[in-house]
C-alpha positions in Angstrom: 0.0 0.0 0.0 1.6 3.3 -0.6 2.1 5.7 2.2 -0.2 8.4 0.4 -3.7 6.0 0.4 -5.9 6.9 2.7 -5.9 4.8 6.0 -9.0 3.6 7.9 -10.1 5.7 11.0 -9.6 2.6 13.0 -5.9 2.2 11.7 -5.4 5.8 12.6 -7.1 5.4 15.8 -4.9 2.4 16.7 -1.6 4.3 15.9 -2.6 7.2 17.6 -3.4 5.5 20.9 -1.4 5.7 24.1 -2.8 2.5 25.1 -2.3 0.3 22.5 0.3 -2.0 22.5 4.0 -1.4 20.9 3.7 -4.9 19.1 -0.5 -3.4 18.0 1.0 -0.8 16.3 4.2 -2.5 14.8 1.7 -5.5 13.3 -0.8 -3.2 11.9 2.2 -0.9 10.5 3.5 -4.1 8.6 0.3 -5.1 7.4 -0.3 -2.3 5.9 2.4 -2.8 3.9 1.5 -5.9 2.5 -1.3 -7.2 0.3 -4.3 -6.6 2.1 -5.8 -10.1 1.3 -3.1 -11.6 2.4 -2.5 -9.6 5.7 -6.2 -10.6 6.7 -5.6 -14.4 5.7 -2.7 -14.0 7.8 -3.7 -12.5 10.9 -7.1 -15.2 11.0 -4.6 -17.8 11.2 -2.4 -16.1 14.1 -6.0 -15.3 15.9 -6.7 -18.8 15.7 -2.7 -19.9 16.9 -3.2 -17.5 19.7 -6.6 -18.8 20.7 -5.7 -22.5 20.6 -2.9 -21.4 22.9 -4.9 -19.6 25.3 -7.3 -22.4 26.0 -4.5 -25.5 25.8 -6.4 -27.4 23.6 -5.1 -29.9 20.6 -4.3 -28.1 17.0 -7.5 -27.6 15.2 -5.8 -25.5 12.3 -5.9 -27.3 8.8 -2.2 -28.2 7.7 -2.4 -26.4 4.7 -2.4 -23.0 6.2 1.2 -23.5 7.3 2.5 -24.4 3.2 4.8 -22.4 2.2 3.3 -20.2 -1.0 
C-alpha cells in the first residue's frame, strides 16, 4: 500500500493510541504494507494460533495453512 492511500479511521485510531500496544502498532504498520488479502488471511490464522494457545487445547488449524506459498 503506498504511504499516500488513505488509511482507515480505525488504523489511525490504533496508531494514535497511548494504550495500545507497541507490538498493535508494529503489526498493523506491517500489514499495511502488505497485500491486504493476504494480511487478513494471515492475521485469522495467528488469531486462531493465539486462541488455541490460550485455552491449551489440541491443533485444530488445517495443515495447509502452514505451506509455504
Amino acid at each position: 500500500m503506498k504511504k499516500n492511500k488513505v488509511v482507515s479511521v480505525l488504523c489511525e485510531e490504533i496508531r494514535n493510541d497511548m494504550a495500545a500496544s507497541y507490538w498493535l502498532k508494529s503489526v498493523l504498520a506491517s500489514a499495511l504494507q502488505r497485500d491486504p488479502v493476504d494480511a487478513v488471511a494471515d492475521a485469522e490464522v495467528l488469531v486462531m494460533a493465539l486462541r488455541e494457545r490460550c485455552t491449551g487445547g489440541d491443533s485444530k488449524l488445517p495443515a495447509f495453512l502452514f505451506q509455504a506459498k
